[in-house]
Structures are given as structure tokens and as C-alpha cells.
N, C-alpha and C positions, 0 to 999 in steps of 0.2 A: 482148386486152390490148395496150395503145399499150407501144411503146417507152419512153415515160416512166415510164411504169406501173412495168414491170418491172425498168426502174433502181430506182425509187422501192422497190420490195419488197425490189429482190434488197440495197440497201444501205440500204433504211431510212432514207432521208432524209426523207420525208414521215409514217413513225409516228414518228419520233423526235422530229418537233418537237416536240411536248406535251413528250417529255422534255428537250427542247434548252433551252425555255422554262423550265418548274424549274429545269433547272441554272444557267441566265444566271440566274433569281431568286436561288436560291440563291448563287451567286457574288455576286450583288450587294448579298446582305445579308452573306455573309458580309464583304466589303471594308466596304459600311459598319460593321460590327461592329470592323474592323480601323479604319478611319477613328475612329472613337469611341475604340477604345482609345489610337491615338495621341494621340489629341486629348487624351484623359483623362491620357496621360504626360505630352505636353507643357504641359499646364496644371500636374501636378504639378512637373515640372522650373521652370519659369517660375517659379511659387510659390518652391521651393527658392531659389533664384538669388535671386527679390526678399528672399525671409525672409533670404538669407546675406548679401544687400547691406542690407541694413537692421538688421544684427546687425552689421555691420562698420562700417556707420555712426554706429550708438549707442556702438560702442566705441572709434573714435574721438574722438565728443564725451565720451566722459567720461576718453579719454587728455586733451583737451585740457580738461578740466576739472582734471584732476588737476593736470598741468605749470604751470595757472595758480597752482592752490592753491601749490602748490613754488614758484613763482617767487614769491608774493605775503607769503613768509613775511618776516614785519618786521624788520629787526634788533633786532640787543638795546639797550639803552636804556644808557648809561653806570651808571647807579644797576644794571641786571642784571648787569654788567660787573663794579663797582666789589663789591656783595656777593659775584661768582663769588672774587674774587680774596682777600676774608678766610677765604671756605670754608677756600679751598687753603693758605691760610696758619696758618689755626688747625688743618686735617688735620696740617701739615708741621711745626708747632711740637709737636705732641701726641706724634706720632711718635718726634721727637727727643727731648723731654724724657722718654719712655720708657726710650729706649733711655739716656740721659745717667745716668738713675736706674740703671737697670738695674749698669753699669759702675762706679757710684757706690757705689753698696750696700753694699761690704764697710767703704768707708771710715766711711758713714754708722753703719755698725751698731756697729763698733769705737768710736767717738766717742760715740754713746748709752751704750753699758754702762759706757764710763769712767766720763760721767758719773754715771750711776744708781750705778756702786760708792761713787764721791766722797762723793754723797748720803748714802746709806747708811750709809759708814761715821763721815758725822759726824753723824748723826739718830739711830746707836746711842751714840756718847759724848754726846749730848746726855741722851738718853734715860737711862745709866746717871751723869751727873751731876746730873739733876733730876727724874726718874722718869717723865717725860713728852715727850710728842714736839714738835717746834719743827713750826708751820705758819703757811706764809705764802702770801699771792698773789705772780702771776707779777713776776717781777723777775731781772737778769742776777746779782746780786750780792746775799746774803745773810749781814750781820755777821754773824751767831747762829751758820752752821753756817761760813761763810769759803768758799763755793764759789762761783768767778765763773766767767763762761761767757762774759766779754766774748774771751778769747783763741781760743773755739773757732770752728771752719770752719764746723759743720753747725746749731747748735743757738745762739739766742741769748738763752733765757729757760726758767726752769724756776719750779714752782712746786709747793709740799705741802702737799696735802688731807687732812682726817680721811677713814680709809676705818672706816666704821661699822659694814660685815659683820665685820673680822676686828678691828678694835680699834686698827689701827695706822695707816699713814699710805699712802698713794699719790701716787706723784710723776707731773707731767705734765709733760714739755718741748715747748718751741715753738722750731721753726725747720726743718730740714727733714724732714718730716711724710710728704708726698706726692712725684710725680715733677716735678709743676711746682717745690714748693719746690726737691727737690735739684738742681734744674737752674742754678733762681737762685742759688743757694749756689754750688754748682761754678761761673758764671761770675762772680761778685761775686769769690769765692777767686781765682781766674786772674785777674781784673783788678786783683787787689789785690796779688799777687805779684809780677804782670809789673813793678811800679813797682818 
């Protein structure tokens, strides 16, 4: 045996090649395998990036869709204007004529029963001077029974119907009814006094 030889045994340089070769194959595939896996990351990353740049983009155009729509919004049109403004003012009259009513009420209720006693007690001497009841349509002022309604605040017309269930009569007054009339009434009265 050569001195090479015996290198060659005693460390194996020369049977190891066959395995030296494997191994560098193997190393080699294994890096390619790692090559691929990066490559496959990096393609997934890349991907990500485009997808997030192109999700960022479309969300853009459609912010700048949107700020168009907002900017492009019309004004209102005087006629949208001119109806906003009766809304508000037939809310604010409704309102007030509630509450006007509201505050009103006792005077208003006082002033109906007066009247209706009035009625009353002259539809029953009618009634027990001629056996029958006096009916007429609406009017302020009735010779027959003598009740005028021209002096009062609330009411400015009254009138007496056959009532056919009970045999007698039913009285209707006109004038303030609702909260719109008491309203008119209350400011017609105040402008009447104020003079």
C-alpha cells in the first residue's frame, strides 16, 4: 500500500466520495427545495402587497367617488325653501294654538255653560207657555227666546235642533269649537280690548 492509499483508508477520503456526492445531492436538493419555498413565499408576499395595493386603490376611487357624490349635492331650489318655511310655521302655529287653547279652557268652558243655562232656561218658559219647544237655525240673536251672543268673547252663534231620541231639543254653538278657533277668539278679544 502507497501512502495515499493509506491516507485514503485511514480517513476515508476516497470511500466517502460516493457518500460525499449524496450528500452535496442532497444538499442540493434540499436548497433547491428551500429556493422554491422562498420563491413560493415570495410570490405569496408579492401577491399580498398587489391584492393590498389594489384594495387600497379601489378604496380610494370609491372615497373619491363618494366626496364627488357630497360635493355634487344640488341646492335646494327656492320653491324647497319657500315650502320648508310653511312646514315650520304651520308646526309653530299648531303648537301655540294648543297651548293658547290649553290656557284658554276654563274661560272658554265658563262661557259655554252660561250660555247653554241662558238657552235653557228660556226654552223651558217657552216650553211651559206654549207646550212646545222654539227651534231655529244658527243665528246670534233669537227674539223668541231673547239670547244674544253678539256680547260674548268665545261663541258667536248658537242654534236649536229637534233632538228626536229624547223628544226635546239640542243646542249647537258656533265659535270657539277647536284650538285654532280659541286661539282666534283669544287674539280677536285682545285686539279688541287693547283699543
Amino acid at each position: 500500500m502507497s501512502y495515499d492509499e493509506d491516507l485514503k483508508a485511514k480517513y476515508g477520503r476516497n470511500g466517502n466520495s460516493a457518500k460525499s456526492n449524496e450528500n452535496n445531492t442532497a444538499v442540493t436538493e434540499n436548497s433547491d427545495l428551500k429556493q422554491d419555498e422562498n420563491s413560493a413565499a415570495e410570490k405569496t408576499t408579492v401577491n399580498t402587497e398587489q391584492d393590498s395595493a389594489q384594495n387600497l386603490i379601489e378604496r380610494q376611487i370609491t372615497d373619491e367617488k363618494r366626496n364627488k357624490k357630497i360635493k355634487t349635492v344640488k341646492p335646494e331650489t327656492s320653491l324647497v325653501k319657500f315650502l320648508k318655511i310653511i312646514v315650520y310655521i304651520a308646526i309653530i302655529t299648531t303648537v301655540l294654538s294648543i297651548i293658547t287653547a290649553f290656557i284658554a279652557r276654563t274661560d272658554v268652558n265658563t262661557e259655554s255653560e252660561a250660555v247653554i243655562e241662558q238657552i235653557k232656561k228660556a226654552e223651558d218658559l217657552y216650553f211651559n207657555s206654549t207646550g212646545r219647544y222654539c227651534y231655529f237655525s244658527k243665528t246670534n240673536y233669537n227674539e223668541t227666546l231673547g239670547v244674544d251672543l253678539s256680547k260674548r268673547k268665545y261663541f258667536v252663534s248658537y242654534e236649536v235642533v229637534p233632538n228626536i231620541e229624547f223628544g226635546n231639543y239640542e243646542i249647537k254653538l258656533y265659535g270657539a269649537t277647536n284650538a285654532f278657533t280659541v286661539t282666534y277668539y283669544v287674539i280677536k278679544n285682545f285686539i279688541v280690548n287693547k283699543d
